[in-house]
Each structure stands twice: as C-alpha cells, then as structure tokens.
DRENMI-429770 format. One line per 4 residues: number of its first residue (from 1); for each residue x, y, z of N, C-alpha, C, O. Coordinates in steps of 0.001 Angstrom, whole numbers, plus 500000, padded with zeros to 6 digits. Layout:
NUM = X/Y/Z/X/Y/Z/X/Y/Z/X/Y/Z; ...
//
This chain:
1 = 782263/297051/801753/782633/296810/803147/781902/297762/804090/781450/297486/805201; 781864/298990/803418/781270/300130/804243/779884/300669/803798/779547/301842/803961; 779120/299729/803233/777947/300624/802700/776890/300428/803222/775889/300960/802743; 776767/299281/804809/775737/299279/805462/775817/299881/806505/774979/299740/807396
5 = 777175/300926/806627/777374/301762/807768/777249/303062/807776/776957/303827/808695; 777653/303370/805970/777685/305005/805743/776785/305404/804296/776561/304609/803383; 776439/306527/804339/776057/306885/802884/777005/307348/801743/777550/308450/801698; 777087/306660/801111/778304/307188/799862/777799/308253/798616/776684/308341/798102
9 = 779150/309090/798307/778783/309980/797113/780557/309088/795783/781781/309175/795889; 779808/308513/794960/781478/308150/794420/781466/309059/793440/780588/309831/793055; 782906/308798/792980/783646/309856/791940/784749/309376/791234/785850/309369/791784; 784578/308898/789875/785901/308685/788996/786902/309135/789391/787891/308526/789797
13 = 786693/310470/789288/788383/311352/789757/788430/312335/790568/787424/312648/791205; 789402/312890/790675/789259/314090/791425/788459/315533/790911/787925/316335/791677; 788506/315618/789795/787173/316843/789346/786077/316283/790250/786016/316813/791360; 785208/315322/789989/783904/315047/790010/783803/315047/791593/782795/315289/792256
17 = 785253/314675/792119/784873/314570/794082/785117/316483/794254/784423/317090/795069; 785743/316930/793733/785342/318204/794091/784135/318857/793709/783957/319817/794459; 783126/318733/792763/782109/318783/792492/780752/318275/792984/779625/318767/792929; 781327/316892/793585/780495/316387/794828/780436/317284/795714/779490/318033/795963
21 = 781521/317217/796240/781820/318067/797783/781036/319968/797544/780451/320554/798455; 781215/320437/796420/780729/321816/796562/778886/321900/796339/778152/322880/796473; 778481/320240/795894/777267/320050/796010/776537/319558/797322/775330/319456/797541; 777644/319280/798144/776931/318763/799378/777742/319601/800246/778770/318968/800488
25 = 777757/320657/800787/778661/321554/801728/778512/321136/802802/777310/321101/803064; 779315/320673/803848/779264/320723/804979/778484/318928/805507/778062/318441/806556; 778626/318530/804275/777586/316973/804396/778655/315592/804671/778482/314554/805310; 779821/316114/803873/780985/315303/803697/781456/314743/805498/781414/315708/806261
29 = 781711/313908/805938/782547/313025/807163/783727/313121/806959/784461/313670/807781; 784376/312386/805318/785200/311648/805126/785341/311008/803898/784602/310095/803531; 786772/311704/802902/787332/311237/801989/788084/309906/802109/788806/309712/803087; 787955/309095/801266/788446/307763/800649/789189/308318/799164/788531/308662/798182
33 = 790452/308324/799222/791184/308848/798058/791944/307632/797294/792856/307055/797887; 791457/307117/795571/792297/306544/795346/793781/307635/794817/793492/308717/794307; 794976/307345/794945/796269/308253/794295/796140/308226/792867/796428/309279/792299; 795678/307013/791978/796229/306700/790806/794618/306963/790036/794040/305900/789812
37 = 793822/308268/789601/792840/308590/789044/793199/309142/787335/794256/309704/787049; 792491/308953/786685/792859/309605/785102/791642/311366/785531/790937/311374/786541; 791677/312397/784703/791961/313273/784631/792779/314694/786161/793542/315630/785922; 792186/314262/787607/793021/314765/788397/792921/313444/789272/791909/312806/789564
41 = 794774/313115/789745/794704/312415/790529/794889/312957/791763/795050/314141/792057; 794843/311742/792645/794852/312102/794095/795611/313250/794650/795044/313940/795497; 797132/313619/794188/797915/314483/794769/797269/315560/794287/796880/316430/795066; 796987/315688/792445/796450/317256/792437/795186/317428/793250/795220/318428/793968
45 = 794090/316715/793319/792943/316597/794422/793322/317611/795861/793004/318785/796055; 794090/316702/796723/794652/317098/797794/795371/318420/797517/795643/319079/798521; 795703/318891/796399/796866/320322/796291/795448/321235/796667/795245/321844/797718; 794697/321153/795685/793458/321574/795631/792662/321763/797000/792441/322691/797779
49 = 792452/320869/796932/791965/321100/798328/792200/321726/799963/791475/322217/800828; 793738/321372/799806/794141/322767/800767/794233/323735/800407/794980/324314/801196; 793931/324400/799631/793531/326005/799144/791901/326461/799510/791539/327634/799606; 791125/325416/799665/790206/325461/800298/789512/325261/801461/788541/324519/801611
53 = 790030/325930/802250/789216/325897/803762/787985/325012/804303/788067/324328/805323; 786939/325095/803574/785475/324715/803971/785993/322894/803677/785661/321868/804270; 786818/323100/802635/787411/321058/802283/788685/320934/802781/789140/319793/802859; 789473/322020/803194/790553/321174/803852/790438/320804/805372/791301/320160/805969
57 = 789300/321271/805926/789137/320652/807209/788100/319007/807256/788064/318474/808365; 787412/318370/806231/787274/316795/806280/789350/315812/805788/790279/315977/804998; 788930/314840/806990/790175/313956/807101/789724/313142/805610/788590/313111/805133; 790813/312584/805115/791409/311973/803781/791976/310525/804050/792915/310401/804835
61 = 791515/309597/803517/792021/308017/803852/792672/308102/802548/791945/308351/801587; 793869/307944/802366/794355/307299/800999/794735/305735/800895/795449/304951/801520; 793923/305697/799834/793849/303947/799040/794953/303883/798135/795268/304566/797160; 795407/303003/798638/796766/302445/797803/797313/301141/797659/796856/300308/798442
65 = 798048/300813/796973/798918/299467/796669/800378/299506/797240/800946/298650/797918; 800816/300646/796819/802277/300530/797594/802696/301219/798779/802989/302393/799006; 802629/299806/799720/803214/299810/801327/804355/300164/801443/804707/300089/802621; 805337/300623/800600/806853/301208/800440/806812/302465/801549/805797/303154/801441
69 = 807782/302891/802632/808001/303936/803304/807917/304792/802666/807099/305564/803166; 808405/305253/801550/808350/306311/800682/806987/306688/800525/806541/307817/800732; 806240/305524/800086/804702/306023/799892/803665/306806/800945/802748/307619/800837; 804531/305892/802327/803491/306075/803608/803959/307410/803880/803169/308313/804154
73 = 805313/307592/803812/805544/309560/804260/805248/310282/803253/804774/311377/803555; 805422/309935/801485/804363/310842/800825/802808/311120/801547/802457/312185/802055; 802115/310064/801461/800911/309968/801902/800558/310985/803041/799881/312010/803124; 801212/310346/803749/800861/311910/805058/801626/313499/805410/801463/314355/806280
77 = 802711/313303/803974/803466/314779/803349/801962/315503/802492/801700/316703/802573; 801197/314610/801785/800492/315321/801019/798446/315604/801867/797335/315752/801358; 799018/315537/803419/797861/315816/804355/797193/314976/804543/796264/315181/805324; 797344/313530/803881/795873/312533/804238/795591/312464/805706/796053/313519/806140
81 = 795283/312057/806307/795115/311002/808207/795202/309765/808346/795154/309319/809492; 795342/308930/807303/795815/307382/807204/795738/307045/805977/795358/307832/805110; 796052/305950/805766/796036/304550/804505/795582/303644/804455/795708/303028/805513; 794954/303046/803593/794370/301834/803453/795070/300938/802493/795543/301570/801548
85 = 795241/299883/802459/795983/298934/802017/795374/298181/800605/794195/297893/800809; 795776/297814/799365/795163/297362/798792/796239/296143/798455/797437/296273/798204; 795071/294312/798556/794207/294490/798591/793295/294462/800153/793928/294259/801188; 791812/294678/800196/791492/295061/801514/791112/293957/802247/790525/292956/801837
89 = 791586/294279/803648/790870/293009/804758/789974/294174/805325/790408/295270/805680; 788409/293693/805362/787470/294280/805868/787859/294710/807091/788065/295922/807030; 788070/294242/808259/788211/294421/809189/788735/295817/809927/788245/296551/810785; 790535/295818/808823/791423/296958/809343/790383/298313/808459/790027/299398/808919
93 = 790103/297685/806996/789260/299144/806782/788313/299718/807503/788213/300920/807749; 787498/298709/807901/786458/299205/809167/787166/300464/810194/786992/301681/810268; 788020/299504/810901/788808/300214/811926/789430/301346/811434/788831/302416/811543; 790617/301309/810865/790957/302640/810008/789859/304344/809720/790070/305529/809980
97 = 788731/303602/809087/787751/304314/809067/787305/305259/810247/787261/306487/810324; 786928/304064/811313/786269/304451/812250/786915/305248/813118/786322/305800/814045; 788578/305421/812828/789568/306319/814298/789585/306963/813394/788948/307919/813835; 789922/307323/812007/789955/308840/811579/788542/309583/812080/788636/310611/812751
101 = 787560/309174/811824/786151/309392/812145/786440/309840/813686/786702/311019/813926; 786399/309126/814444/786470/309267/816135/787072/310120/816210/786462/311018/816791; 788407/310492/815810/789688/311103/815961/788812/312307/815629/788752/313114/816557; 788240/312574/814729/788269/313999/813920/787145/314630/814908/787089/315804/815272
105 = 786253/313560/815260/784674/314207/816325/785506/315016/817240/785351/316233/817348; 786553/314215/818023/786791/314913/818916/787669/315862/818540/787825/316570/819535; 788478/316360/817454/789081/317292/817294/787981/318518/817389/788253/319373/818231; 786714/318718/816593/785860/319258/816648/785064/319960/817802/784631/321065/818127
109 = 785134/318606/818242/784286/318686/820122/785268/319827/820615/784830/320950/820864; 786875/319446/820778/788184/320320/821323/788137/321915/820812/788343/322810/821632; 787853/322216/819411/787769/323071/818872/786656/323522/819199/786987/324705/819273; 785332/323516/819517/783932/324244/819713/783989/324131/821547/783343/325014/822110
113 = 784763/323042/822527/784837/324140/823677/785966/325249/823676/785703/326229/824372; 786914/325256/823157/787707/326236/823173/787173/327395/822273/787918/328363/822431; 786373/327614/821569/785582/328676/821284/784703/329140/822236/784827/330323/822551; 783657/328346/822883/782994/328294/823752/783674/328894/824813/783129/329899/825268
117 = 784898/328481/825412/785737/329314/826534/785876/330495/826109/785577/331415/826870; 786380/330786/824747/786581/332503/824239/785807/333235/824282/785961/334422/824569; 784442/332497/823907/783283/333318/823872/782932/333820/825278/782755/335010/825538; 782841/332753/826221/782804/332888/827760/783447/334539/828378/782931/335583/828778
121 = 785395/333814/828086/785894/334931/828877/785689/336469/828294/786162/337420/828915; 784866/336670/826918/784754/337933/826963/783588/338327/827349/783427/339547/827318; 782338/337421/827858/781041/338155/828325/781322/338114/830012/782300/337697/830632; 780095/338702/830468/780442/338953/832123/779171/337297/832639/777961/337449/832809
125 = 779930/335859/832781/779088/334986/833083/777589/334973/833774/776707/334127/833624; 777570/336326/834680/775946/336253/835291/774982/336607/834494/773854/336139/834342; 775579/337565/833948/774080/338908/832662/774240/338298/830909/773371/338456/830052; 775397/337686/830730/776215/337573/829252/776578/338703/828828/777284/338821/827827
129 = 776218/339538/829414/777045/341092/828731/778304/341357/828413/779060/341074/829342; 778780/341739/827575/780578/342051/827880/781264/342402/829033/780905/343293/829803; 782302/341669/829160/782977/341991/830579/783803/343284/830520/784214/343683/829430; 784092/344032/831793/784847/345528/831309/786322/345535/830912/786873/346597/830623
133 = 787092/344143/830889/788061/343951/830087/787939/343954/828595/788784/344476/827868; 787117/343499/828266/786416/343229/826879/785831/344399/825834/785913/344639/824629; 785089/345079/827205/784741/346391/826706/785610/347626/826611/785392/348575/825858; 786463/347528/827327/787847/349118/827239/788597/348742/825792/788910/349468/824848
137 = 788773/347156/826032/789599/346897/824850/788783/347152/823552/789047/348151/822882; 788045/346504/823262/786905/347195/822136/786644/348333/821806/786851/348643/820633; 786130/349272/822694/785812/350770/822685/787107/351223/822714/787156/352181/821942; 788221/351015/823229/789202/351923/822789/789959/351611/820871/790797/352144/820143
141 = 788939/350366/820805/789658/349837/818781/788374/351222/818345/788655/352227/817692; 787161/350929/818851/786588/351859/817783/786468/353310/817990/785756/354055/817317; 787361/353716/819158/787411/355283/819109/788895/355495/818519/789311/356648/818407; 789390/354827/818286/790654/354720/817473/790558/355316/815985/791137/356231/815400
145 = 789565/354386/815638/789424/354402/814040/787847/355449/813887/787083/355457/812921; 787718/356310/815257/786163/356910/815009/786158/357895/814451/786837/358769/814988; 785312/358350/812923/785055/359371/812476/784260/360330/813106/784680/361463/813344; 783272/359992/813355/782144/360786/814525/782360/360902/815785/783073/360040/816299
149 = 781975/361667/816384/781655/361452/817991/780542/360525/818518/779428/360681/818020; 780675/359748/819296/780385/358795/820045/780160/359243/822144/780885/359929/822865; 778854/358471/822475/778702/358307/823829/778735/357282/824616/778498/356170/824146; 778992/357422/825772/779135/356341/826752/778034/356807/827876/777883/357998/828147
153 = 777275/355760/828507/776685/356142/829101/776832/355104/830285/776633/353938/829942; 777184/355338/831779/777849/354882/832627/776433/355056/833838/776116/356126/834357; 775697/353620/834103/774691/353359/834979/775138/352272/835771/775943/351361/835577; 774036/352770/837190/774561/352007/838494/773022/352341/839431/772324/353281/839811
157 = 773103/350900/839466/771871/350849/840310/771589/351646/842001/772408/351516/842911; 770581/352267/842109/770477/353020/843471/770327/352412/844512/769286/351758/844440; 770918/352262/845623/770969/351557/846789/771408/350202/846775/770974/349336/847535; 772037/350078/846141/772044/348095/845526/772559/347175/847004/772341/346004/847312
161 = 773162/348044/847572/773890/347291/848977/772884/347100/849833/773154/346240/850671; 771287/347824/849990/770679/347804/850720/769862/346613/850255/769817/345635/851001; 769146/346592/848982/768770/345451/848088/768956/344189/848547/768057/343353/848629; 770388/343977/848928/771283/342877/848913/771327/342673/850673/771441/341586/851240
165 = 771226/343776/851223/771421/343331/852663/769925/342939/853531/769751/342316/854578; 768783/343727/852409/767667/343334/853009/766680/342295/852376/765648/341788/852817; 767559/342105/850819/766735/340777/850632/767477/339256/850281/767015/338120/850175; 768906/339842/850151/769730/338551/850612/770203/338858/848181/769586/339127/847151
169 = 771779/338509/848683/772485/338213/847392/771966/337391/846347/772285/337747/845213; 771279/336428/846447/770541/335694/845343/769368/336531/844508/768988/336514/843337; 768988/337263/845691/767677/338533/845172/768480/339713/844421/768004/340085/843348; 769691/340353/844901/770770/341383/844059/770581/340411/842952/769604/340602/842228
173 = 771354/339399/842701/771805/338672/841413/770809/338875/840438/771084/339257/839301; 769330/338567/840940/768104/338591/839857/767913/340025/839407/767774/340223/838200; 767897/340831/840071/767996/342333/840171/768963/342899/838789/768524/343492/837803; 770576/342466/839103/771287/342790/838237/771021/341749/836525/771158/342243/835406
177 = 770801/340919/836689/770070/340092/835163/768950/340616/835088/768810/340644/833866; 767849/341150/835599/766942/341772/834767/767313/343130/834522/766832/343656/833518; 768187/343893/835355/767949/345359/834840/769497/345417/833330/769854/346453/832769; 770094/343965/833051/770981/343446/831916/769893/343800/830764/769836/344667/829892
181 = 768878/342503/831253/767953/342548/830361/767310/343048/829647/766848/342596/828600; 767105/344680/830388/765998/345505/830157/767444/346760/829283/767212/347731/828562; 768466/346360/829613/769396/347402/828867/769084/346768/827380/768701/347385/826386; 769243/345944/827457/769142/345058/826006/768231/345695/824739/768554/346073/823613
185 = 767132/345644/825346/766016/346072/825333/765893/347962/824578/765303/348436/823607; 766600/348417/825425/766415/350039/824912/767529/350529/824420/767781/351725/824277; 768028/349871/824227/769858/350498/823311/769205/349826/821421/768126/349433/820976; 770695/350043/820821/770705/349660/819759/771219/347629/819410/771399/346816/820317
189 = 771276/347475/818658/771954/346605/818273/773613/346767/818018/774562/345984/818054; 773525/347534/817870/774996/348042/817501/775612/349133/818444/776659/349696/818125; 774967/349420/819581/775274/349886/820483/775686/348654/821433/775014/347622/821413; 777035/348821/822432/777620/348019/822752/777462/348254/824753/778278/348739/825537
193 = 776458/347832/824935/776591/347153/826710/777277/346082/827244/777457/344932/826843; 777703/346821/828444/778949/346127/829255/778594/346420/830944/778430/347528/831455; 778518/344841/831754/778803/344997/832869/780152/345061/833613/780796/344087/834003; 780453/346257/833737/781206/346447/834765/782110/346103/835613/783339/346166/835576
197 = 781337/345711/836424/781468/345260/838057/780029/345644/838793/779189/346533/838653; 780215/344423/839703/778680/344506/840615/777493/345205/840189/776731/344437/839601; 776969/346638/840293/776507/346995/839482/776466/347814/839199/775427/348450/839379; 777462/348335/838613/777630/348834/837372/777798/348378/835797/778302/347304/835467
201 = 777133/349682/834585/776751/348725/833306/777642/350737/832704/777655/351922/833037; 778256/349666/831563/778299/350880/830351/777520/350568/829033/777340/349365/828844; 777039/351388/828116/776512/351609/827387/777347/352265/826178/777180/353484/826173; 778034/351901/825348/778550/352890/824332/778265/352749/822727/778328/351866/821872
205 = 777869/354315/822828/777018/354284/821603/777578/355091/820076/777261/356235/819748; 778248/354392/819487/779274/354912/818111/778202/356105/817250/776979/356234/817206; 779240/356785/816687/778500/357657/815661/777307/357974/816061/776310/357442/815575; 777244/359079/817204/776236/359503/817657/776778/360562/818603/777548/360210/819497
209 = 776360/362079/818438/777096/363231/819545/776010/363864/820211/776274/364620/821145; 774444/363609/819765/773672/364451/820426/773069/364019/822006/771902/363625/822003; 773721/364060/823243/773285/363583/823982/771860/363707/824568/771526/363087/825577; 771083/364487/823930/769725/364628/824333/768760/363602/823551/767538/363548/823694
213 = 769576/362760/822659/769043/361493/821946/769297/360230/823303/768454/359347/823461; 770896/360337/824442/771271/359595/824419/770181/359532/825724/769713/358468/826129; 769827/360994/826368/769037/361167/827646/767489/360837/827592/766737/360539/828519; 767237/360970/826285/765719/360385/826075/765658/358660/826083/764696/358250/826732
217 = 766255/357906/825661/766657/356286/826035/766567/356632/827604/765621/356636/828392; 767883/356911/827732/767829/356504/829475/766325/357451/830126/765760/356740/830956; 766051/357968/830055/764588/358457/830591/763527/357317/830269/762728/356875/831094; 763627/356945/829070/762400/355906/829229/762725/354404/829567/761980/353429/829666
221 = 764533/354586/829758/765183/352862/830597/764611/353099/831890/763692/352379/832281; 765150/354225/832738/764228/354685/833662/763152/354265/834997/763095/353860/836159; 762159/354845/833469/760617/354354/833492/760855/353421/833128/760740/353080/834305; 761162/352329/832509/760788/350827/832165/761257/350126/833150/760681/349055/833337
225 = 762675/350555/834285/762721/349603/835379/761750/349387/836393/761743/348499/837246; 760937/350295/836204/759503/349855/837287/758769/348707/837084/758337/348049/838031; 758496/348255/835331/758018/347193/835097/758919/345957/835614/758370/344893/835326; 759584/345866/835984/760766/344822/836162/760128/343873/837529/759867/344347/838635
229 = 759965/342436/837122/759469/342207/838484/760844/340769/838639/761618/340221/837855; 760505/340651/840181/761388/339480/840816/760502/338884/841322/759573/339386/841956; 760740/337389/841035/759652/336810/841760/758256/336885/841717/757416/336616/842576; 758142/337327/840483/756959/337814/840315/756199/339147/840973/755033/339481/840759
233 = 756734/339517/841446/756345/340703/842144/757110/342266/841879/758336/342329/841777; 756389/343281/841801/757160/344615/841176/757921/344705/841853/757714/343952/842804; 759135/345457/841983/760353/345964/842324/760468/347394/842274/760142/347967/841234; 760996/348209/843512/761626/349778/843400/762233/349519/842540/761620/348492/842248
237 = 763102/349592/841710/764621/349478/840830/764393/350853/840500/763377/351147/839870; 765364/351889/840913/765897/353251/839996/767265/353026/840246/767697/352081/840906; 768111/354122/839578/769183/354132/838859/769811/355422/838590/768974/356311/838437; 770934/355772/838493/771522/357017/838158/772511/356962/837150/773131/355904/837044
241 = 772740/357763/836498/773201/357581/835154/774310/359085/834809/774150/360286/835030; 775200/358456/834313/775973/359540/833793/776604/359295/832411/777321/358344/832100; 776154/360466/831531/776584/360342/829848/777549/361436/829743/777503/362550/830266; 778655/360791/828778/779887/361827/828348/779946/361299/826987/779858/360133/826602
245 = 780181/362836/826063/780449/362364/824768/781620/362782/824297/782008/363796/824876; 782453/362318/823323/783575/362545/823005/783951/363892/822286/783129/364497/821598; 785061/364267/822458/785481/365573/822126/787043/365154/821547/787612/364063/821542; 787566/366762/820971/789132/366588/821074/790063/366217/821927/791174/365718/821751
249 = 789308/366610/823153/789862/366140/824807/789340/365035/824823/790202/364157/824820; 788369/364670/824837/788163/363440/825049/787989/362606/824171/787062/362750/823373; 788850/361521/824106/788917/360470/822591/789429/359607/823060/789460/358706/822222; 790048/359200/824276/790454/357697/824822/789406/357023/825309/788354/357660/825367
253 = 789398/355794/825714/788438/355332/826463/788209/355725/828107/787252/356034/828817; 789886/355493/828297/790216/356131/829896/789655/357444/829968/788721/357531/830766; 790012/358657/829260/789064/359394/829201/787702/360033/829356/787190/360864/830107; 787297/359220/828225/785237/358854/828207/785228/358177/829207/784161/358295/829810
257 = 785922/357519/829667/785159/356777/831489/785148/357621/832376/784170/357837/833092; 786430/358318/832459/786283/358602/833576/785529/360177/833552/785512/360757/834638; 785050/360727/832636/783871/361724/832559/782336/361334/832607/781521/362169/833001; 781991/360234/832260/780902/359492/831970/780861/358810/833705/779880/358507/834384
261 = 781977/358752/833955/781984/358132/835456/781746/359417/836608/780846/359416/837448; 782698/360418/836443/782123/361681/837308/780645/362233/836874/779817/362664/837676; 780486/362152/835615/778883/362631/835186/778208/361536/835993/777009/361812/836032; 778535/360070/836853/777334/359204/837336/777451/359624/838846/776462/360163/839345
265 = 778369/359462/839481/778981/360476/840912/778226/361574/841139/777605/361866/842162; 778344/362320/839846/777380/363851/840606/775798/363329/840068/774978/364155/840469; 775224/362370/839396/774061/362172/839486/773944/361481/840540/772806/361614/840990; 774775/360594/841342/774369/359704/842584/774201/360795/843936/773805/360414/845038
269 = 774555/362106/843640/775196/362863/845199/773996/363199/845305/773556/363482/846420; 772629/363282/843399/771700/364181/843803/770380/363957/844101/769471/364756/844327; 770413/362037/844052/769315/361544/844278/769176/360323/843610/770042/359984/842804; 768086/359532/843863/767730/358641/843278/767232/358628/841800/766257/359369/841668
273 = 767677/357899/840453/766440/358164/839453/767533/359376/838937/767124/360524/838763; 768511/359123/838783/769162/360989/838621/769799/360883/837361/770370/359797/837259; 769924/361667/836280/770874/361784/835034/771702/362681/835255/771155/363564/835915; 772902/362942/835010/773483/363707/835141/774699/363831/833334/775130/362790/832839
277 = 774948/364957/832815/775864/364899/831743/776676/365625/832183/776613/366588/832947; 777859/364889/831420/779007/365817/831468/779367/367025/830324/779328/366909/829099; 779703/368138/831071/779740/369490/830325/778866/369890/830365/778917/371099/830139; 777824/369490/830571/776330/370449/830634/776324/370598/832112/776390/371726/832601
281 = 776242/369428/832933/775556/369789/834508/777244/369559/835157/777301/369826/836358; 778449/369156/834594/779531/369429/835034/780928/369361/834498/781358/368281/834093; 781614/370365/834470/782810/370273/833400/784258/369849/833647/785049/369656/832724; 784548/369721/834875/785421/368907/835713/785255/368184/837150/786189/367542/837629
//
C-alpha cells in the first residue's frame, strides 16, 4: 500500500527492528508494529524501546486484528500514536500514516523553535553574545565550584554617545557588532564574553590569576580596534578597560563586577585607550 511512497527496512520481530533501527540512526520516520511476533513481540519491542531515548522519540503504528476497547487502550497504554486495522483498507492506512507523520513534523518543528527561543533569550540579539542575565548567572555557577582564581575583564567603548550623536544609531549598532566581533577574536574559547548593556562587554576568564596575561590580550584588543572598519572605511574605536581578579574577598560575581567595574571608572577618568587594574592602580 505504502511502498511507492516510502522506503522500507522490514523485520520478522522485534530483535531484528531493533537492529535495524541501531543500523540506521536517526534514518527511521516511523514504526509499523505487528503485536503478535515469535521471538520479541510487539509489547517487549515497545518496553525496550522506551529505555531508549534516540528510539523512543520515532511514533509507532500498531497493526492489529482486535478492535476490542481493551486492545485500543492497551495499544496507546503501551506508547504507540495509532492503530491500524487488520484486515487493511488502503485508504485509512494511507491516512493514518500520513497524521502520525504530519503530527510528529510538527511536534519537532514546536520543539526546535522553542529551543531556538532558549537559545535566543540567553544571547544579547544584536552581537549574539551572552546577555548580562545569562552571564552573572553562569559566572556566579563557575566561581562557585572554582578551584583557581579567575578574571573578569569589564570594557566600554570611549565616547560611544558622541559616535551615535554624530553619526546616527544605525552607525553605534555596527560599531558595537564589530568591536563583539573582534572580542571573539582575542579571548579564548573557553573564555566567556558578555554584552552588557549598550556598550558595555565582560570578558571572564576561568583558571587564570595572572593579570599581566589578562593586560597583554587587552593591549593587543586595543591595537586591533583600529583595524575595524564601518562601511568600509577605518574607524577611531578606543576603549577603556578594567580587570579584577578574584581573591578571598572577592569570589562572588557581584563582587568581581563591581571591582572590575571601578577598575573601568578609574580607567575612563584617565583617558581614552586606558587599562586600569584593580589592586594594582586601585584598591577601593
């Protein structure tokens, strides 16, 4: 009925369809289950198979003879998504087929935008960077569980209001996605950047205390925002920067911000292009 519509894998019993299925991963649409198989039948099949994740998410048609109520609430007690009737009128099997099928796309579709939204609300939508909800909550799991000392490094673009007032907000916007970009770029992989707000970006960098590792990066982030063009054309872009690293006193996130945040304050009071650390160039 169905073999000029779909590609088939058959199987005596239930061993051999689980043996199919771990030979074709992820290839499977859609089980056609007879109940009544000689060495595993349908129910042990199905027991089986919800113990397995990667197979208990394809839908299950069970083929049967007895239309008895009893059968139809076994049937969907033991997880199938419908029944098929034996013996068959082409037609309803078609159909049958085709809404578990439909049914299941869109369960899928439902399930990958609602990931898609999760994924969303934790980056910051203009740069994709982590948003600073995303990031306190994070950085405060891994200074939780941190063996080492760890830095944060708390940057904010110089003059950005002027940027924006003399070349208009669409020109800021490009401004703040490339200088995203260029963070990308000179951190780690496993170092974790986060926008902020407007523009401001954090940087936090695990298992790592020597901040004269963390001041040589930002010295040559720096220098690399000069290459940065808009519009094709070079750009001023400097920046001021303030790094705090963790201590006995300091081990919260609230903490590391807000030192990493006064270390960017007294680099903004002193100029453009400015680094400033905390405990070295200021201790409260």
């Amino acid at each position: 009925i169905l073999q000029d519509q779909f590609l088939f894998f058959e199987a005596e019993n239930g061993a051999q369809a689980i043996q199919i299925l771990q030979e074709h991963p992820n290839q499977i649409d859609l089980i056609l289950l007879d109940i009544s198989m000689p060495v595993m039948d349908g129910k042990e099949f199905l027991q089986y198979k919800k113990r397995l994740p990667e197979l208990d998410v394809i839908p299950v048609i069970i083929i049967t003879a007895d239309d008895s109520p009893q059968q139809q609430i076994s049937t969907f007690t033991l997880g199938a998504n419908d029944y098929i009737m034996k013996p068959f009128i082409p037609e309803v099997v078609t159909r049958r087929v085709k809404n578990v099928l439909d049914s299941n796309q869109r369960f899928k579709e439902m399930v990958k935008e609602y990931n898609h939204m999760s994924e969303r609300a934790k980056t910051d939508r203009m740069t994709g960077l982590i948003d600073r909800v995303s990031a306190e909550e994070m950085i405060s799991q891994l200074l939780a569980h941190a063996v080492g000392a760890s830095i944060m490094v708390m940057l904010d673009i110089d003059n950005f209001k002027k940027i924006n007032d003399t070349y208009g907000h669409d020109y800021g916007d490009k401004v703040i996605c490339a200088v995203a970009s260029k963070l990308r770029t000179f951190f780690r992989k496993e170092d974790m950047i986060a926008r902020m707000g407007g523009d401001e970006f954090a940087i936090f960098m695990e298992d790592i205390s020597d901040t004269l590792v963390a001041k040589k990066k930002v010295d040559r982030l720096c220098a690399g925002l000069s290459d940065i063009q808009i519009d094709g054309a070079h750009t001023d872009i400097t920046c001021s920067v303030g790094i705090a690293v963790t201590s006995e006193q300091i081990h919260t996130f609230e903490k590391l911000y807000k030192c990493a945040d006064q270390a960017l304050y007294h680099a903004k009071c002193n100029g453009r292009n400015m680094i400033s650390i905390y405990g070295e160039d200021l201790t409260d």
